[in-house]
C-alpha positions as CSV (number, residue, x, y, z in Angstrom):
1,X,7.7,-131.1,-21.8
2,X,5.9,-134.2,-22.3
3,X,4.5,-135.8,-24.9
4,X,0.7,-135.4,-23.8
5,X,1.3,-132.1,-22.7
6,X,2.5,-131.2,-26.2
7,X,-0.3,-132.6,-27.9
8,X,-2.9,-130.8,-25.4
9,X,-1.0,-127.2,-26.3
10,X,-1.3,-128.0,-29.9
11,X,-5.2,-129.3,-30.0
12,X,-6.0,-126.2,-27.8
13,X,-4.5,-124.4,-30.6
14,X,-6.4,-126.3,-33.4
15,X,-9.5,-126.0,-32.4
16,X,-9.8,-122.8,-32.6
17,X,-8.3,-122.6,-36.2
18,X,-10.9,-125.5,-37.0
19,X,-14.0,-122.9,-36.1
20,X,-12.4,-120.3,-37.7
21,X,-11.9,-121.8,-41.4
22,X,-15.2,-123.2,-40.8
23,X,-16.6,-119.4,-40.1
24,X,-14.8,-118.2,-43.3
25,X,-15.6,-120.8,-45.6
26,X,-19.0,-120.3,-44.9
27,X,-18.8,-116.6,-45.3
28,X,-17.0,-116.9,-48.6
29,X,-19.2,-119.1,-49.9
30,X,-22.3,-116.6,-49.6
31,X,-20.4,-114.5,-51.9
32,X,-20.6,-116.5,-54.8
33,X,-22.7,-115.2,-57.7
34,X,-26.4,-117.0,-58.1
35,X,-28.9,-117.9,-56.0
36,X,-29.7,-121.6,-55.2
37,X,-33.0,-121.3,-54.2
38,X,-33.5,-120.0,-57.8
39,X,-31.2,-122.2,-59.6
40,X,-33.4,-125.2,-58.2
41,X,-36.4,-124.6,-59.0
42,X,-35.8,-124.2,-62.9
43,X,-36.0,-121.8,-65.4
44,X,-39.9,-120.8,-64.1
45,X,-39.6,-119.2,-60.9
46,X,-42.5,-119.8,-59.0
47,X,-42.7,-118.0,-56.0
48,X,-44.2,-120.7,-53.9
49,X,-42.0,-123.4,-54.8
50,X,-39.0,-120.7,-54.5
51,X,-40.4,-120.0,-50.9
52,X,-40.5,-123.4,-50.2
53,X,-37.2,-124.4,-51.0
54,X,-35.8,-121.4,-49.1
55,X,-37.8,-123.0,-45.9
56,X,-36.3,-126.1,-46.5
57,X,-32.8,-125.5,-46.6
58,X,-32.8,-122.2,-44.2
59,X,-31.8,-120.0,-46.9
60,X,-34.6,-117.7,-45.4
61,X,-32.9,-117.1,-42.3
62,X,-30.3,-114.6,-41.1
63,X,-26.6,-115.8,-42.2
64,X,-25.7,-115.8,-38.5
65,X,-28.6,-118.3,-38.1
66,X,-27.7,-120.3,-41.1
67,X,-23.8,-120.9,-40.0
68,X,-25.4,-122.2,-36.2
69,X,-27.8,-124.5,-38.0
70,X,-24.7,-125.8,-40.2
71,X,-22.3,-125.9,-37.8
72,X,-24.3,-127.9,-35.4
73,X,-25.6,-130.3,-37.8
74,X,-21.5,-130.2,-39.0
75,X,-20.5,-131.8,-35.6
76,X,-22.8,-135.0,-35.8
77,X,-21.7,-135.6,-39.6
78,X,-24.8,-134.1,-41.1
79,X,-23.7,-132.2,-44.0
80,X,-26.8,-131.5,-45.4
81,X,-28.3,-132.5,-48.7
82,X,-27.0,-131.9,-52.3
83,X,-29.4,-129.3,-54.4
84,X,-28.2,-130.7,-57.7
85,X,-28.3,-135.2,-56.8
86,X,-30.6,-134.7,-53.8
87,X,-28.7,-137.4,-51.3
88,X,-26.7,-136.5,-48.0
89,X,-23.6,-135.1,-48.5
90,X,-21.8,-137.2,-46.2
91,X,-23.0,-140.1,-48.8
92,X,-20.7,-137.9,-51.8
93,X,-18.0,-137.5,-49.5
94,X,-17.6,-141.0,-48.2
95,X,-17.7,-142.2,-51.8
96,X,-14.9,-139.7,-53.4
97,X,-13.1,-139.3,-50.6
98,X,-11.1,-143.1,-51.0
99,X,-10.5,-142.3,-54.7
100,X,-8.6,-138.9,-53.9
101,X,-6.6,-140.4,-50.3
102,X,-5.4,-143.2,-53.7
103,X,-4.1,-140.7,-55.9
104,X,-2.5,-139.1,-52.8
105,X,-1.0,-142.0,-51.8
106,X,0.4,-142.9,-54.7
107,X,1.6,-139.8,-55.8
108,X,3.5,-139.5,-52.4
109,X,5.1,-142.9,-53.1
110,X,6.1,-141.7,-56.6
111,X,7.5,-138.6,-54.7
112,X,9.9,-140.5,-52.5
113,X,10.6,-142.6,-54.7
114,X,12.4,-139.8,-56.8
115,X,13.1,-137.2,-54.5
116,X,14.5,-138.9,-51.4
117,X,17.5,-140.4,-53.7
118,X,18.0,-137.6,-55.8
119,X,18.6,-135.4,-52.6
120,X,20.3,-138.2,-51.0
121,X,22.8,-138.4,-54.7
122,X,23.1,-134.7,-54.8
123,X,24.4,-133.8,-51.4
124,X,26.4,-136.4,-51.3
125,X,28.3,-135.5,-54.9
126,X,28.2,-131.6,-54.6
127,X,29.5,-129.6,-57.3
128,X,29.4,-132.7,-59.6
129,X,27.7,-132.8,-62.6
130,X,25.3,-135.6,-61.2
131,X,24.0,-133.0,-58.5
132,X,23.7,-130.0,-61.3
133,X,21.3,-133.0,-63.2
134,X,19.6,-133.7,-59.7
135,X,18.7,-129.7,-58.9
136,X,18.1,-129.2,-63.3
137,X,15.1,-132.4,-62.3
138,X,13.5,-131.2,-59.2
139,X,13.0,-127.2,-60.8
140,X,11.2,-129.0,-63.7
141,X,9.3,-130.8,-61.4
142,X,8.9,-127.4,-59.6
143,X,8.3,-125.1,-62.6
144,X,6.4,-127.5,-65.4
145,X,2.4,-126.6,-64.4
146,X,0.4,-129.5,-63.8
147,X,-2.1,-129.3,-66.2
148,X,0.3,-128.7,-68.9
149,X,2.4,-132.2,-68.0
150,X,-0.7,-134.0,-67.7
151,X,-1.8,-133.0,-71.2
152,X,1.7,-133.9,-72.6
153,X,1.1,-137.2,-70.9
154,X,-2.1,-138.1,-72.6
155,X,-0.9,-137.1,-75.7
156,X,2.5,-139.2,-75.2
157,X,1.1,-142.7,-73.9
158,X,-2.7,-142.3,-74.5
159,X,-2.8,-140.7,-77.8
160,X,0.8,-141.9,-79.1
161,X,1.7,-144.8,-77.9
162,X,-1.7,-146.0,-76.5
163,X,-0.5,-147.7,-73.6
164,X,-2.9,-146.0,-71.2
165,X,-5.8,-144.4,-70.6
166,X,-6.3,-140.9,-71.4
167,X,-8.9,-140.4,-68.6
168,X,-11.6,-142.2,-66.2
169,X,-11.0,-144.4,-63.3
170,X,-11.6,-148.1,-62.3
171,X,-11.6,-149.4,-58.5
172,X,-9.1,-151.8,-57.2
173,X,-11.9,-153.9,-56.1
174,X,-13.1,-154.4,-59.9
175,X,-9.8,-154.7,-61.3
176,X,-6.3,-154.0,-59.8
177,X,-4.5,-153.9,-63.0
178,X,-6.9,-151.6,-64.7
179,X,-7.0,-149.4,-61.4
180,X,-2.8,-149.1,-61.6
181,X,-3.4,-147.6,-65.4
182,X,-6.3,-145.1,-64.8
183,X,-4.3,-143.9,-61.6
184,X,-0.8,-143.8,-63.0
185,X,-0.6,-140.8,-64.8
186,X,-2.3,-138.5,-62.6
187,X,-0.2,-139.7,-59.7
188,X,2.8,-139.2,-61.4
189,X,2.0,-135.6,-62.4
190,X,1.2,-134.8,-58.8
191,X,4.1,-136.9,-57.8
192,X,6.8,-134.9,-59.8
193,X,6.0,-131.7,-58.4
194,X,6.3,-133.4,-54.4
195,X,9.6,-135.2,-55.5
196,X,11.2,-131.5,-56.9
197,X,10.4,-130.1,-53.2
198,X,11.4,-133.6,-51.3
199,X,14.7,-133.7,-53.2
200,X,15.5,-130.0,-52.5
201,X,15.2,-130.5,-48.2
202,X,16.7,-133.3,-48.3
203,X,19.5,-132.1,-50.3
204,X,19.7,-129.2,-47.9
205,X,19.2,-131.2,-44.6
206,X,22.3,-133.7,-45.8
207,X,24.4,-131.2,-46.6
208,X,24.2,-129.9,-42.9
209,X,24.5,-133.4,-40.9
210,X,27.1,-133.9,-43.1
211,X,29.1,-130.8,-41.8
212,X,28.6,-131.8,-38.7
213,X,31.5,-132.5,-36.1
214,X,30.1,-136.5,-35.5
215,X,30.0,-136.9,-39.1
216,X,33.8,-135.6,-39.4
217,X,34.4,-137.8,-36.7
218,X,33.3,-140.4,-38.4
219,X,35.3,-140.0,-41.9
220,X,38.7,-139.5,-39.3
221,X,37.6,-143.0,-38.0
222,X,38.0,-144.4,-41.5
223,X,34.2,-145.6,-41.8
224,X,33.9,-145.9,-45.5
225,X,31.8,-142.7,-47.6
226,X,29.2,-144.8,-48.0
227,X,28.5,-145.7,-44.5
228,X,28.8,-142.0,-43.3
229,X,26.3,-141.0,-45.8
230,X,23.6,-143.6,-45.3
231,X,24.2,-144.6,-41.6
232,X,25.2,-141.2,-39.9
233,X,23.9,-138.5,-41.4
234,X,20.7,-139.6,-42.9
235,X,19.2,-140.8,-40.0
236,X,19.2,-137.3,-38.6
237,X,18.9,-135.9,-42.4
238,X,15.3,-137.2,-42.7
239,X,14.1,-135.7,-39.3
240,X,12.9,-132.4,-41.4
241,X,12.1,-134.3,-44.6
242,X,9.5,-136.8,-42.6
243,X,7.5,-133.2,-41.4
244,X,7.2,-131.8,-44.8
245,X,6.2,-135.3,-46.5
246,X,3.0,-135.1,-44.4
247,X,2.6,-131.6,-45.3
248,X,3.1,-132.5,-48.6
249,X,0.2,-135.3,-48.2
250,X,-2.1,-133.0,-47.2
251,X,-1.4,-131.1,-49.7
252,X,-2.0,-133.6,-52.3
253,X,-5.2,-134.7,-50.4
254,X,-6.6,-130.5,-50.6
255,X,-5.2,-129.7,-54.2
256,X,-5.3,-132.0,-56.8
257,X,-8.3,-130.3,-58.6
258,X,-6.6,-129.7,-61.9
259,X,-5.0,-133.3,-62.2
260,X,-8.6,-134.5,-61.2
261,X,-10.3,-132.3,-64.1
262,X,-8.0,-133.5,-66.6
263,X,-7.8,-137.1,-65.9
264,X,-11.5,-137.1,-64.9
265,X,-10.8,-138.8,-61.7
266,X,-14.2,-138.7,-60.1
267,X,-12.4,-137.6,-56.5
268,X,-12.9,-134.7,-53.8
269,X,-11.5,-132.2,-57.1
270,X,-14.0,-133.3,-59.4
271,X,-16.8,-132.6,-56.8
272,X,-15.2,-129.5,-55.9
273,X,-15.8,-128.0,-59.3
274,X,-18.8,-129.6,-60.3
275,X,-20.6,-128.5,-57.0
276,X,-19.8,-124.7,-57.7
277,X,-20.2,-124.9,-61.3
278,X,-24.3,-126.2,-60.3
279,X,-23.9,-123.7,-57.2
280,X,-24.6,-126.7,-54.6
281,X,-23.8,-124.7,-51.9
282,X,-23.9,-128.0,-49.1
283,X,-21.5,-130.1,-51.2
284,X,-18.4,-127.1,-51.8
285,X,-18.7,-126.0,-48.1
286,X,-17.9,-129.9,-47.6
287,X,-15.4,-130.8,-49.7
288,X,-13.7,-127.4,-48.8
289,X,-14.1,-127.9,-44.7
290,X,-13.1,-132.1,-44.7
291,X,-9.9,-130.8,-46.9
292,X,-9.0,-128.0,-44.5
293,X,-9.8,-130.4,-41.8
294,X,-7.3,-133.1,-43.2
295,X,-4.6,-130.6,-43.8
296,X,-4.7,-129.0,-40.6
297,X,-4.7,-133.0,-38.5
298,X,-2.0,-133.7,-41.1
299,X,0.0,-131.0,-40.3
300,X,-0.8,-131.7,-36.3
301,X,0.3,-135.2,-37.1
302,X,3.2,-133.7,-38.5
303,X,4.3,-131.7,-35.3
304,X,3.7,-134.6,-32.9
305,X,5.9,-136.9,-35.1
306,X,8.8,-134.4,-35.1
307,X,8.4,-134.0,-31.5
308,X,8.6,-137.7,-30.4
309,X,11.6,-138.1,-33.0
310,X,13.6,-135.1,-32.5
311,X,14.6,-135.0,-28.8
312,X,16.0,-131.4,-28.9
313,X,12.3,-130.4,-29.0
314,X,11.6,-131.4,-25.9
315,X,13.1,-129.1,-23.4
316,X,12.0,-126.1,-25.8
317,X,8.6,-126.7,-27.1
């Protein structure tokens, strides 16, 4: 199978899935309680004004109607308008979206930075008491809720030791420094819980290659531990771990709500909750559809990157 032929089978297959989440999150979304119509125009409901609003946003017409109208205006990047700040959408999106792609990028770089080592360490000393410590890490980083580390965070180096800031957030294009403190500790609280899955697939995927018969091959030959570790084995190792560290990313990019609550990151999180909590309907079907949109094209990207790199694939895809 080729390489275009593979990526045609799997956008015919996206597709599809796209319209579908898009179909549910705009179902879901109807079942929330409160009515916005309402909720804008204030604590005196006049019926006129009520009316009016329902005009302007189609709230008046049948659900089926609603979702073509959305859908449509969806496709050429009209998201609608926020009830609550009363600009497009797309304007929100375009501004929080850098902030959270930041925090996911640097919490991915904290994750390899920890788990590709520790897996690499472990499986390479197993049974040892240096790959016990390595597994004891990554199920902290596995177990320990976010929310909980990120408070003990604050109170450690904010409150404590004052070293950084408890919360907000500064652009790298006011200040880079200040930027690296605000988005340190959130990243490394999203970071810990990538690196405890990155170390455990790694560790799993280096202790097959190095099983293998090329890699006993090697050790006969007399090429030095070292060598067989770093040079044989993890080249093929990291085939798996390169798939799941873009699902991981889009992960990150679809769930780091909490983190963004506590740290008050103002990024696609933030928006998340404060556009349900003032039941502004335009700017959660957003967030929620660009996130399931990145995740899914992350995890396509994903595929196609496994594909090119892993050879075997092509005569079975």
């Amino acid at each position: 199978m080729t390489l275009w032929l593979y990526i045609a089978r799997r956008l015919a297959v996206l597709v599809p899935t796209l319209l579908v989440v898009s179909v549910l999150i705009f179902s879901l979304q109807q079942l929330l309680p409160g009515d916005p119509a309402l909720a804008l125009a204030g604590e005196e409901h006049d019926a006129a004004v009520v009316a009016a609003i329902r005009a302007r946003y189609h709230l008046d017409r049948p659900l089926a109607v609603q979702y073509g109208i959305w859908i449509g205006n969806v496709l050429r990047g009209d998201f609608g308008e926020s009830l609550r700040n009363r600009i497009p959408v797309a304007e929100l999106l375009a501004s929080k979206l850098p902030v959270t792609v930041e925090l996911a990028i640097c919490s991915m770089l904290i994750a390899l930075v920890i788990g590709l080592p520790a897996g690499i360490v472990s499986a390479a000393r197993k049974g040892t008491a240096v790959d016990a410590a390595a597994n004891l890490v990554a199920l902290s980083g596995l177990s320990v809720p976010h929310f909980w580390l990120g408070i003990m965070l604050i109170l450690l180096f904010a409150v404590r030791l004052g070293w950084l800031p408890a919360s907000g957030y500064v652009p790298p294009w006011e200040s880079l420094s200040r930027n690296f403190l605000t988005i340190l500790l959130p990243s490394f609280v999203l970071g810990t819980g990538v690196a405890g899955v990155m170390m455990r697939h790694t560790r799993s995927a280096m202790l097959q290659t190095l099983d293998a018969d090329y890699v006993r091959t090697a050790r006969a030959k007399g090429v030095p531990e070292r060598l067989v570790v770093l040079k044989h084995a993890l080249r093929n190792a990291l085939i798996p771990v390169i798939t799941l560290g873009a699902i991981e990313f889009g992960r990150l990019l679809s769930g780091a709500v909490l983190t963004e609550q506590i740290f008050a990151i103002p990024g696609f999180g933030k928006l998340l909750v404060d556009g349900v909590f003032n039941r502004d309907y335009a700017v959660v079907q957003a967030v929620v559809l660009v996130s399931a949109s990145l995740y899914l094209v992350l995890n396509l990207l994903a595929d196609i990157l496994y594909f090119v790199v892993n050879p075997r694939l092509r005569g079975t895809a």
